[in-house]
C-alpha positions in Angstrom: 57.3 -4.1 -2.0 56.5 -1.7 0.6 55.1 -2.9 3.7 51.5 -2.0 4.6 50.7 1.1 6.8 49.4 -0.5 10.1 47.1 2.3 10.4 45.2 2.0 7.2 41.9 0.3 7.7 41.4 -1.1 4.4 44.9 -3.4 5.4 43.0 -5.0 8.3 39.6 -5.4 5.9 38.2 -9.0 5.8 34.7 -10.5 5.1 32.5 -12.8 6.8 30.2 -15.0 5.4 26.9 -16.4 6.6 28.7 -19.8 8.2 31.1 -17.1 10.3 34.4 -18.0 8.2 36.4 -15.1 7.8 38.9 -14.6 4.7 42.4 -12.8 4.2 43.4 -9.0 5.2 45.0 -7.2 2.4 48.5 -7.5 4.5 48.1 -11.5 4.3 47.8 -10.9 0.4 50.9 -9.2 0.2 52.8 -12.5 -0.1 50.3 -13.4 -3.3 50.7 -10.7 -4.9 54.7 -11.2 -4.4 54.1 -14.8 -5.9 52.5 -14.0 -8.6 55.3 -11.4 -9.6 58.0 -13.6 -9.4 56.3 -16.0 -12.1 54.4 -18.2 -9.3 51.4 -17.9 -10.9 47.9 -19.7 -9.5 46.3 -22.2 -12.2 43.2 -21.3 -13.2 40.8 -22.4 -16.5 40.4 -22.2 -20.0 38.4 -23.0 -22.6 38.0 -27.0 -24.2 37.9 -25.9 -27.7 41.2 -24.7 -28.8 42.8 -21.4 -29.1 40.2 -18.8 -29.4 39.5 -17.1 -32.8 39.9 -13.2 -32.4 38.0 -10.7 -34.7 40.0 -8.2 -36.3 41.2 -5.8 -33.7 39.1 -2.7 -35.9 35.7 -4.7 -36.6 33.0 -2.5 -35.8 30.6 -3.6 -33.1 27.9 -4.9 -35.3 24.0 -4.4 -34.4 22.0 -7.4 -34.1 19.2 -7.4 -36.6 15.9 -5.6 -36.5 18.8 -2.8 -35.0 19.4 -2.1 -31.2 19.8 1.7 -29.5 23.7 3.0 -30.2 23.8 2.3 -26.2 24.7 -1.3 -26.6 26.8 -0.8 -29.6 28.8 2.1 -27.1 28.7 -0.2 -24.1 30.5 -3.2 -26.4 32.8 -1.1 -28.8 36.6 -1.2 -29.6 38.6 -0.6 -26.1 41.6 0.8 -27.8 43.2 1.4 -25.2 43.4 -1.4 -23.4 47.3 -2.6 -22.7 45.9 -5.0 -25.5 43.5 -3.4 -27.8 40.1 -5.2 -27.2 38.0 -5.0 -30.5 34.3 -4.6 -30.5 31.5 -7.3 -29.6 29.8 -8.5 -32.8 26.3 -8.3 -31.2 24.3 -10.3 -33.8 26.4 -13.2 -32.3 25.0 -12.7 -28.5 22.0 -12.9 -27.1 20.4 -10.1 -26.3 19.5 -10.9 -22.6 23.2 -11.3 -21.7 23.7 -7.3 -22.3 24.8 -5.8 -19.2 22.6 -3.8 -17.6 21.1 -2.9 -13.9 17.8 -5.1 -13.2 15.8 -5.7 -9.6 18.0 -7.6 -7.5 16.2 -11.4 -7.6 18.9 -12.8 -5.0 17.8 -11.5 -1.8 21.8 -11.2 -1.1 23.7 -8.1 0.9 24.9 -5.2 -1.4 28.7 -6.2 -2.6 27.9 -9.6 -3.0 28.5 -11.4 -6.2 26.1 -13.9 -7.1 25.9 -16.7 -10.4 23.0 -18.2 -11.1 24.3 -21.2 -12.9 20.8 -22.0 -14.2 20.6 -19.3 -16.1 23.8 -17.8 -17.6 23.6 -14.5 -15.3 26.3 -12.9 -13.1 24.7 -10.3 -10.3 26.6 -7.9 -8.6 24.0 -6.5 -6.0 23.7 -2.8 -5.3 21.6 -1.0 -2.9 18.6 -0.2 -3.3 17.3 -3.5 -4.0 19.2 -3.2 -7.6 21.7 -5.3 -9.0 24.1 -5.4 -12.3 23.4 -8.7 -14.4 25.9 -9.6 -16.8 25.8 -12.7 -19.0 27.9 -15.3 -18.7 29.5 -18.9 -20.0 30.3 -21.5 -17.6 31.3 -25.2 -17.6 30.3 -27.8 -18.8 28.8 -30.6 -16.8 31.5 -32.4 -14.7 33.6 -29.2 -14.1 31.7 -27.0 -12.9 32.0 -25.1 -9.2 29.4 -24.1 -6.8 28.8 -23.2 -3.3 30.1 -19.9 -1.4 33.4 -18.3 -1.4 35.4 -15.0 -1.6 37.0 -12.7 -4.7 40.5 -13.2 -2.6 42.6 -11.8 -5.8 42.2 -9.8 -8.8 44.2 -9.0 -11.5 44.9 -7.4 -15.0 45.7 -9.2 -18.2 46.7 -11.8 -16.1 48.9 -14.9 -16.7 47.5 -18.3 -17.7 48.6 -21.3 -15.9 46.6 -24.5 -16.7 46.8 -27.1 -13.5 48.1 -30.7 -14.2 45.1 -32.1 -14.5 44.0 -29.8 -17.5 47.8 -30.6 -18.8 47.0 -34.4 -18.2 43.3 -34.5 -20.3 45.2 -32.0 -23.3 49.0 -32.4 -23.1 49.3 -29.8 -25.7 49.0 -27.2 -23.1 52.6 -28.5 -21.5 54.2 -25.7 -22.8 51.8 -23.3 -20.7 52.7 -25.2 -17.7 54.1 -23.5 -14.6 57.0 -24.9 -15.5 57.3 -23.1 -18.5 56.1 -19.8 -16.9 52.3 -19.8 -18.4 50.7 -18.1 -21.1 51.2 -14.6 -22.0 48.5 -11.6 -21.3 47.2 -10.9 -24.6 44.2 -11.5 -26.8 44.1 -14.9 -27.5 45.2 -15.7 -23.5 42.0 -17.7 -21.9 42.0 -15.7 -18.8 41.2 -12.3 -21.2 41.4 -8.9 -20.5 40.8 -9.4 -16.2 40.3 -12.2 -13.6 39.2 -12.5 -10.7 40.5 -15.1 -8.4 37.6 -17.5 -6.1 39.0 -18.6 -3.0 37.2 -21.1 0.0 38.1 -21.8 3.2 41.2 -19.5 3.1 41.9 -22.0 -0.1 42.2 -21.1 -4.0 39.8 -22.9 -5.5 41.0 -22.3 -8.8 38.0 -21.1 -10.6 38.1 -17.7 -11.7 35.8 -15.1 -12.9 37.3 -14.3 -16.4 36.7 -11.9 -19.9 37.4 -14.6 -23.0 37.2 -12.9 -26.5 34.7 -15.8 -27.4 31.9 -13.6 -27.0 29.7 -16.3 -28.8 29.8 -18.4 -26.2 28.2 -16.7 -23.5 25.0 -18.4 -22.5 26.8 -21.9 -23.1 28.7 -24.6 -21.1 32.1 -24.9 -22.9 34.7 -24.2 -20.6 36.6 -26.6 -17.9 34.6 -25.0 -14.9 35.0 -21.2 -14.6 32.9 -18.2 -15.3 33.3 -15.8 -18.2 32.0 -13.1 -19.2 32.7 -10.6 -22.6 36.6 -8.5 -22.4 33.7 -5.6 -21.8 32.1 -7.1 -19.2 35.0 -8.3 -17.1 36.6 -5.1 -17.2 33.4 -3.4 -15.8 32.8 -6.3 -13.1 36.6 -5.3 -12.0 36.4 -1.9 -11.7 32.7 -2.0 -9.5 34.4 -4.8 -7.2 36.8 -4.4 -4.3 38.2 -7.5 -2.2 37.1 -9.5 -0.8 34.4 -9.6 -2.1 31.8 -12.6 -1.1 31.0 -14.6 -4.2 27.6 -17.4 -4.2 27.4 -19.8 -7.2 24.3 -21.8 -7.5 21.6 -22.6 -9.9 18.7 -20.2 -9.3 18.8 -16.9 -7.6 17.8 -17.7 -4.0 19.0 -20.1 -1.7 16.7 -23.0 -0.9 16.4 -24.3 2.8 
Protein backbone atom coordinates (compact mmCIF):
# COMPACT_ATOMS: atom_id res chain seq x y z
CA UNK A 1 0.00 0.00 0.00
CA UNK A 2 1.36 3.25 -0.68
CA UNK A 3 2.49 5.32 2.14
CA UNK A 4 0.57 8.55 2.92
CA UNK A 5 1.70 11.99 1.41
CA UNK A 6 2.98 13.87 4.61
CA UNK A 7 1.68 16.94 3.16
CA UNK A 8 -1.92 16.03 2.62
CA UNK A 9 -4.01 17.51 5.32
CA UNK A 10 -6.80 15.09 5.30
CA UNK A 11 -3.76 12.32 6.55
CA UNK A 12 -3.24 14.30 9.75
CA UNK A 13 -7.33 14.78 10.14
CA UNK A 14 -8.69 13.67 13.58
CA UNK A 15 -11.87 14.64 15.69
CA UNK A 16 -12.42 15.74 19.06
CA UNK A 17 -15.24 15.19 21.03
CA UNK A 18 -16.88 17.26 23.80
CA UNK A 19 -14.69 15.24 26.73
CA UNK A 20 -11.39 16.44 24.58
CA UNK A 21 -10.46 12.72 23.45
CA UNK A 22 -9.09 12.77 20.20
CA UNK A 23 -9.40 9.64 17.63
CA UNK A 24 -7.05 8.21 14.72
CA UNK A 25 -5.40 10.12 11.61
CA UNK A 26 -6.03 8.54 8.42
CA UNK A 27 -2.13 7.43 8.45
CA UNK A 28 -2.77 5.43 11.90
CA UNK A 29 -5.69 3.66 9.80
CA UNK A 30 -3.44 2.50 7.23
CA UNK A 31 -2.59 -0.57 9.35
CA UNK A 32 -6.61 -1.35 9.57
CA UNK A 33 -7.25 -1.13 6.40
CA UNK A 34 -4.05 -3.51 5.79
CA UNK A 35 -5.80 -6.02 8.37
CA UNK A 36 -8.71 -6.14 7.04
CA UNK A 37 -7.20 -7.06 3.50
CA UNK A 38 -5.31 -9.79 4.65
CA UNK A 39 -8.56 -11.58 6.05
CA UNK A 40 -8.19 -9.90 9.67
CA UNK A 41 -11.42 -8.83 9.72
CA UNK A 42 -13.10 -6.89 12.94
CA UNK A 43 -16.31 -8.76 14.41
CA UNK A 44 -19.16 -6.95 14.24
CA UNK A 45 -23.21 -8.03 14.59
CA UNK A 46 -25.93 -9.69 12.98
CA UNK A 47 -29.23 -10.36 13.20
CA UNK A 48 -30.84 -13.22 16.02
CA UNK A 49 -33.34 -14.65 13.68
CA UNK A 50 -31.60 -16.63 11.12
CA UNK A 51 -30.40 -16.09 7.61
CA UNK A 52 -32.24 -13.28 6.18
CA UNK A 53 -35.01 -13.93 3.50
CA UNK A 54 -34.14 -11.91 0.24
CA UNK A 55 -36.96 -10.77 -2.22
CA UNK A 56 -36.37 -11.58 -5.62
CA UNK A 57 -33.58 -9.57 -6.99
CA UNK A 58 -36.38 -7.90 -9.90
CA UNK A 59 -39.44 -7.27 -7.42
CA UNK A 60 -40.71 -3.94 -8.00
CA UNK A 61 -40.65 -1.52 -5.18
CA UNK A 62 -44.21 -1.81 -4.09
CA UNK A 63 -46.33 1.36 -2.90
CA UNK A 64 -47.78 1.22 0.38
CA UNK A 65 -51.50 1.47 0.21
CA UNK A 66 -53.67 4.52 -0.21
CA UNK A 67 -50.36 5.03 -2.85
CA UNK A 68 -47.28 7.33 -1.96
CA UNK A 69 -45.53 10.01 -4.65
CA UNK A 70 -43.09 7.88 -7.26
CA UNK A 71 -40.33 9.86 -5.02
CA UNK A 72 -40.19 7.20 -2.45
CA UNK A 73 -40.78 4.37 -4.85
CA UNK A 74 -37.37 6.15 -6.87
CA UNK A 75 -35.53 6.73 -3.52
CA UNK A 76 -36.04 2.68 -2.64
CA UNK A 77 -35.90 1.02 -6.12
CA UNK A 78 -33.76 -1.88 -7.58
CA UNK A 79 -29.80 -0.73 -7.28
CA UNK A 80 -28.69 -2.86 -10.12
CA UNK A 81 -25.74 -1.96 -10.09
CA UNK A 82 -24.57 -2.55 -7.00
CA UNK A 83 -21.37 -5.15 -6.94
CA UNK A 84 -24.46 -7.21 -5.68
CA UNK A 85 -27.68 -6.25 -7.19
CA UNK A 86 -29.85 -4.71 -4.30
CA UNK A 87 -33.60 -5.23 -5.22
CA UNK A 88 -36.23 -2.73 -4.39
CA UNK A 89 -37.87 -1.99 -0.85
CA UNK A 90 -41.37 -3.45 -0.65
CA UNK A 91 -42.76 -0.21 1.00
CA UNK A 92 -46.14 -1.54 2.26
CA UNK A 93 -43.86 -3.54 4.69
CA UNK A 94 -42.14 -0.19 6.28
CA UNK A 95 -43.37 2.41 8.00
CA UNK A 96 -43.74 5.30 6.54
CA UNK A 97 -41.90 7.59 9.06
CA UNK A 98 -38.65 5.69 8.60
CA UNK A 99 -38.41 7.13 4.84
CA UNK A 100 -35.37 8.97 4.50
CA UNK A 101 -35.72 12.43 4.24
CA UNK A 102 -34.20 15.94 5.55
CA UNK A 103 -36.24 17.22 8.76
CA UNK A 104 -35.25 20.23 11.44
CA UNK A 105 -32.37 19.12 13.22
CA UNK A 106 -33.95 18.13 16.97
CA UNK A 107 -30.31 17.24 18.38
CA UNK A 108 -28.83 20.47 18.99
CA UNK A 109 -25.40 18.62 17.72
CA UNK A 110 -22.45 20.28 15.38
CA UNK A 111 -22.97 19.68 11.55
CA UNK A 112 -21.13 16.12 10.72
CA UNK A 113 -22.25 14.62 13.66
CA UNK A 114 -24.12 11.39 13.55
CA UNK A 115 -26.67 11.03 16.08
CA UNK A 116 -29.30 7.71 17.14
CA UNK A 117 -32.05 8.30 19.03
CA UNK A 118 -32.55 4.92 20.40
CA UNK A 119 -36.01 5.80 21.62
CA UNK A 120 -37.25 6.24 18.56
CA UNK A 121 -35.91 4.22 15.68
CA UNK A 122 -34.22 7.47 13.94
CA UNK A 123 -30.62 7.92 12.66
CA UNK A 124 -29.62 11.94 12.11
CA UNK A 125 -26.96 12.99 10.20
CA UNK A 126 -26.91 16.88 11.01
CA UNK A 127 -26.41 19.41 8.29
CA UNK A 128 -26.08 23.12 8.48
CA UNK A 129 -28.45 25.15 8.54
CA UNK A 130 -30.12 23.67 11.46
CA UNK A 131 -31.27 20.62 9.07
CA UNK A 132 -30.51 17.14 9.47
CA UNK A 133 -31.12 13.73 7.36
CA UNK A 134 -33.31 11.15 9.45
CA UNK A 135 -33.25 7.76 8.34
CA UNK A 136 -35.09 4.85 10.13
CA UNK A 137 -33.55 2.41 11.76
CA UNK A 138 -33.48 -1.24 13.70
CA UNK A 139 -31.50 -1.70 16.72
CA UNK A 140 -31.00 -4.28 19.51
CA UNK A 141 -32.79 -5.77 21.48
CA UNK A 142 -32.70 -5.13 25.26
CA UNK A 143 -29.42 -6.56 26.72
CA UNK A 144 -27.29 -5.80 23.58
CA UNK A 145 -27.64 -2.74 22.86
CA UNK A 146 -24.73 0.26 22.74
CA UNK A 147 -24.89 3.75 23.83
CA UNK A 148 -22.84 6.62 24.67
CA UNK A 149 -20.29 8.71 22.28
CA UNK A 150 -17.82 7.47 19.90
CA UNK A 151 -16.33 7.91 16.41
CA UNK A 152 -17.07 6.39 12.62
CA UNK A 153 -13.15 5.19 12.78
CA UNK A 154 -13.72 2.74 9.58
CA UNK A 155 -15.95 2.26 6.76
CA UNK A 156 -16.36 -0.08 4.21
CA UNK A 157 -18.11 -1.77 1.18
CA UNK A 158 -19.90 -5.05 1.04
CA UNK A 159 -17.96 -5.77 3.87
CA UNK A 160 -16.92 -9.12 5.48
CA UNK A 161 -18.94 -10.65 8.47
CA UNK A 162 -17.11 -11.83 11.34
CA UNK A 163 -19.37 -12.78 14.41
CA UNK A 164 -17.20 -12.50 17.84
CA UNK A 165 -17.04 -15.54 20.15
CA UNK A 166 -19.46 -14.66 22.25
CA UNK A 167 -22.20 -14.51 19.32
CA UNK A 168 -20.38 -17.99 18.28
CA UNK A 169 -20.85 -19.17 22.00
CA UNK A 170 -24.90 -18.18 22.33
CA UNK A 171 -25.47 -19.81 18.29
CA UNK A 172 -22.64 -22.27 17.55
CA UNK A 173 -24.05 -22.51 14.09
CA UNK A 174 -22.22 -19.48 13.09
CA UNK A 175 -18.60 -21.43 13.74
CA UNK A 176 -18.14 -21.66 10.29
CA UNK A 177 -18.27 -17.66 9.95
CA UNK A 178 -15.68 -17.51 12.62
CA UNK A 179 -12.39 -15.64 11.99
CA UNK A 180 -11.02 -18.72 11.91
CA UNK A 181 -12.79 -19.68 8.92
CA UNK A 182 -12.33 -16.29 7.28
CA UNK A 183 -16.03 -14.86 7.84
CA UNK A 184 -19.00 -14.51 5.75
CA UNK A 185 -18.93 -13.51 2.25
CA UNK A 186 -20.17 -9.84 0.90
CA UNK A 187 -23.36 -10.53 -0.70
CA UNK A 188 -27.07 -10.35 -0.10
CA UNK A 189 -27.86 -12.48 2.46
CA UNK A 190 -24.44 -11.29 4.51
CA UNK A 191 -25.75 -9.50 7.87
CA UNK A 192 -23.47 -6.53 7.51
CA UNK A 193 -25.48 -5.69 3.87
CA UNK A 194 -24.56 -3.51 1.23
CA UNK A 195 -22.09 -0.98 3.70
CA UNK A 196 -20.83 -0.65 7.35
CA UNK A 197 -19.58 1.63 9.13
CA UNK A 198 -17.33 0.79 11.97
CA UNK A 199 -18.03 2.64 15.92
CA UNK A 200 -14.95 3.00 17.62
CA UNK A 201 -14.39 4.53 21.65
CA UNK A 202 -11.49 5.50 23.30
CA UNK A 203 -9.24 4.70 20.34
CA UNK A 204 -11.09 1.12 20.86
CA UNK A 205 -13.57 -0.88 18.32
CA UNK A 206 -16.41 -1.24 20.02
CA UNK A 207 -17.80 -3.62 17.67
CA UNK A 208 -21.08 -2.14 16.83
CA UNK A 209 -21.50 -1.08 13.51
CA UNK A 210 -23.76 1.04 11.50
CA UNK A 211 -25.05 -1.53 8.83
CA UNK A 212 -27.73 -1.91 5.52
CA UNK A 213 -29.60 -5.63 6.22
CA UNK A 214 -32.01 -6.54 3.40
CA UNK A 215 -34.66 -7.16 6.30
CA UNK A 216 -36.24 -3.96 5.49
CA UNK A 217 -39.20 -5.15 7.69
CA UNK A 218 -37.59 -4.80 10.56
CA UNK A 219 -36.71 -1.34 10.77
CA UNK A 220 -38.41 0.32 13.65
CA UNK A 221 -37.86 -2.98 15.85
CA UNK A 222 -35.35 -4.43 18.32
CA UNK A 223 -34.14 -7.73 16.74
CA UNK A 224 -30.59 -7.55 16.28
CA UNK A 225 -27.60 -8.49 18.88
CA UNK A 226 -26.80 -4.69 19.39
CA UNK A 227 -25.98 -2.72 16.19
CA UNK A 228 -27.81 -0.22 14.08
CA UNK A 229 -29.34 -0.90 10.62
CA UNK A 230 -30.76 0.70 8.33
CA UNK A 231 -32.36 -0.36 4.60
CA UNK A 232 -29.29 -1.50 1.70
CA UNK A 233 -30.73 2.11 0.37
CA UNK A 234 -30.22 3.88 3.29
CA UNK A 235 -26.80 2.69 4.28
CA UNK A 236 -25.47 3.34 0.93
CA UNK A 237 -26.65 7.00 1.17
CA UNK A 238 -25.42 7.40 4.90
CA UNK A 239 -21.86 6.25 3.32
CA UNK A 240 -21.52 8.38 0.69
CA UNK A 241 -22.72 11.87 2.88
CA UNK A 242 -20.14 10.64 5.69
CA UNK A 243 -16.32 11.11 5.84
CA UNK A 244 -14.13 9.82 8.88
CA UNK A 245 -14.07 10.28 11.53
CA UNK A 246 -16.94 11.15 11.90
CA UNK A 247 -18.41 11.72 15.73
CA UNK A 248 -21.23 9.36 16.42
CA UNK A 249 -23.84 9.97 19.79
CA UNK A 250 -26.30 7.03 20.57
CA UNK A 251 -28.81 7.67 23.22
CA UNK A 252 -32.53 7.53 23.69
CA UNK A 253 -33.99 10.95 22.89
CA UNK A 254 -32.53 13.67 20.78
CA UNK A 255 -30.88 15.93 23.31
CA UNK A 256 -28.53 15.22 25.90
CA UNK A 257 -29.83 15.64 29.45
CA UNK A 258 -27.63 17.31 32.29
Amino acid sequence: MQAPDPNDPIASLTVTLRDGRTYFSRRQLLSLSAAAASGLVLPACATTGGPPVVPAPDAPAAEPSGGKTRRWSTMYGAMPEEDFSIPAVDLTKVDERFYRQLVDDPTGERPGTIVVDTRSYYLYLVRPGGKAMRYGVGLGRQGFAWSGEGVIQWKQRWPKWTPPAEMIARQPKLAKYSAENGGQAPGLDNPLGARALYIFQNRQDTLYRLHGTPEYWTIGKAVSSGCVRLMNQDIIDLYDRVATPTPIVVRSGTRAFA
